[in-house]
C-alpha positions as CSV (number, residue, x, y, z in Angstrom):
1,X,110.9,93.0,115.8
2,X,111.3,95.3,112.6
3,X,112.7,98.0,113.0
4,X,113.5,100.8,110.4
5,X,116.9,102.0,110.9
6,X,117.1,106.4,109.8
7,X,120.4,107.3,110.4
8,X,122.7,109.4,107.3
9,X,126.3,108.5,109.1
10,X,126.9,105.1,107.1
11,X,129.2,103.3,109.8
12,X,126.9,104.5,112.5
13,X,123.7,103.1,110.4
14,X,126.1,100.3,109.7
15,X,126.6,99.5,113.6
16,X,123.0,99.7,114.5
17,X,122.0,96.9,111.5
18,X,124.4,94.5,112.6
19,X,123.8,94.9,116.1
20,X,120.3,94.6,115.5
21,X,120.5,92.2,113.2
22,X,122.6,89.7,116.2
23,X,120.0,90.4,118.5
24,X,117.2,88.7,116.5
25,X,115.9,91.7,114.9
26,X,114.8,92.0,111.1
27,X,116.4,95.6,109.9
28,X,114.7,98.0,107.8
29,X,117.0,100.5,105.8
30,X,119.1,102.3,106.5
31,X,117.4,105.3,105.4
32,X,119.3,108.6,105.2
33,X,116.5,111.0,104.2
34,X,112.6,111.3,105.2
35,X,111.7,110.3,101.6
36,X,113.6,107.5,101.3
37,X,112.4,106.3,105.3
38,X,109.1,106.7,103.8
39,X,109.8,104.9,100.5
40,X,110.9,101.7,102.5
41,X,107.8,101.8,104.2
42,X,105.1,102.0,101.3
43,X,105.7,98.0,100.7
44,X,106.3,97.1,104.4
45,X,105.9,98.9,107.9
46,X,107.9,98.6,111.0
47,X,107.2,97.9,114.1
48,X,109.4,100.1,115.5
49,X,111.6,103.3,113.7
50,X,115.5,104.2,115.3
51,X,115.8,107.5,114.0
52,X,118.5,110.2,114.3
53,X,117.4,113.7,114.0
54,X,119.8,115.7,111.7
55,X,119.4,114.1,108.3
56,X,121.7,113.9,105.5
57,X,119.6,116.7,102.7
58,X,118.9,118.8,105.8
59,X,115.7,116.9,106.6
60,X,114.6,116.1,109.8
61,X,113.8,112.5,112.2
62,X,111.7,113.8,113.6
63,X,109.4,114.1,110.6
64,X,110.0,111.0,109.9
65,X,108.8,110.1,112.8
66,X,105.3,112.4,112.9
67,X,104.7,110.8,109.6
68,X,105.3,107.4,110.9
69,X,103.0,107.8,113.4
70,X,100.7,109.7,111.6
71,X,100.0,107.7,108.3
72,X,100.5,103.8,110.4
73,X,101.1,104.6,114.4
74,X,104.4,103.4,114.6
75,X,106.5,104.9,117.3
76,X,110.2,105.8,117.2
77,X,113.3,106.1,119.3
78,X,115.2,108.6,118.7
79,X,119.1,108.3,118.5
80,X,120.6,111.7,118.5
81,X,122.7,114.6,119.9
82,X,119.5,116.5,119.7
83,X,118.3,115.9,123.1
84,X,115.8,118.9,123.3
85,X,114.1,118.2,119.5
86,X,113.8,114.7,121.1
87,X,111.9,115.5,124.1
88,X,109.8,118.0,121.6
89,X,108.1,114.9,120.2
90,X,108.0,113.3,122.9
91,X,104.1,112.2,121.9
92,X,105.3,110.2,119.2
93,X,108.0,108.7,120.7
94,X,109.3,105.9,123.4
95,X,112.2,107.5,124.2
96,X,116.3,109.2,123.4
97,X,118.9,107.4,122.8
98,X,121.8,109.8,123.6
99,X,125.2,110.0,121.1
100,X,127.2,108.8,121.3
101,X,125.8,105.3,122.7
102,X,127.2,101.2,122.7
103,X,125.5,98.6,120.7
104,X,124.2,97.1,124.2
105,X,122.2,100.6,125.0
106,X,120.2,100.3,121.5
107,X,119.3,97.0,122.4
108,X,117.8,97.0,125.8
109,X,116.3,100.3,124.8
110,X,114.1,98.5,122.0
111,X,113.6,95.6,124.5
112,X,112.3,98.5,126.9
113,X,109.9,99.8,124.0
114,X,108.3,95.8,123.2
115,X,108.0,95.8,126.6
116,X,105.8,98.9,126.6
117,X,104.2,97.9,123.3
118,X,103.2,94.8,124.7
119,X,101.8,96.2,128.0
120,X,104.1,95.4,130.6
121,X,106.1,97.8,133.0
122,X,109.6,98.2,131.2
123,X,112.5,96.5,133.3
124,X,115.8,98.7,134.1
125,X,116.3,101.1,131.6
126,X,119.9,101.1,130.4
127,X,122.4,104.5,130.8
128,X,122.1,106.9,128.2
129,X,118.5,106.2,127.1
130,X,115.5,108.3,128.3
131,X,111.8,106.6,128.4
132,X,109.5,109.1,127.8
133,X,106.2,108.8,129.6
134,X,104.2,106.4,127.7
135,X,103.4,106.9,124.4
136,X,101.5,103.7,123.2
C-alpha cells in the first residue's frame, strides 16, 4: 500500500518509513507540515495517510487529513498524543494510533484499515490502536 507518512519528529518519521518500508509498503514523505503533505500529493496520492496531529509550523494532521479526504477521499490514521482531536475527526479517519506506540502496532493497524478498505471485517485489532466505526 502507499502510505504518506506526516509526522515533524524526524527519528519518529524515520521509524515509521523503515518499518513500513520492511513490511512491503511503498512510503510517501515524510511530510512535516500540511503544505508540504499536500505538495507530495499533487504528483501522486496515497492510499492511505499516517498522520500525527501537532505539526512542526504549528499546523495541524488533522487538516491534512480533512483535505485528504476532501480533495481525493483518502482516509488517515492518526498517530498522536492527541487522543481527543483524533476521535474529533473521526469521519475522516480509520482510527488512533496512541504515542508512544512499537513498529508492530503501525503495522497491523494499516493491515486493519486494507482490511476495511477492502470490505472485510478487520481481524484483532492490536493494543494501543482505536478503530473508529467505519469510515469507508
Amino acid at each position: 500500500m502507499r502510505i504518506l507518512i506526516v509526522e515533524d519528529e524526524a527519528l519518529i518519521a524515520m521509524m515509521l518509513a523503515d518499518s513500513l518500508e520492511e513490511g512491503g509498503h511503498q512510503v510517501m514523505g515524510p511530510a512535516s507540515t500540511v503544505t508540504e503533505a499536500l505538495t507530495l500529493c499533487d504528483t501522486e496520492r496515497p492510499e492511505l495517510a499516517l498522520l500525527d496531529i501537532n505539526l512542526r509550523d504549528g499546523s495541524n494532521g488533522v487538516d491534512v487529513a480533512r483535505a485528504l479526504f476532501a480533495r481525493w477521499g483518502v482516509l488517515s490514521i492518526f498517530a498522536s498524543g492527541e487522543m481527543m482531536e483524533a476521535r474529533q475527526a473521526k469521519d475522516v479517519a480509520f482510527g488512533y494510533i496512541r504515542k508512544p506506540y512499537a513498529a508492530k502496532t503501525v503495522l497491523r493497524s494499516v493491515e486493519v484499515a486494507r482490511e476495511v478498505m477492502d470490505g472485510a471485517a478487520p481481524g484483532a485489532l492490536p493494543a494501543g490502536f482505536e478503530l473508529f466505526s467505519p469510515a469507508g
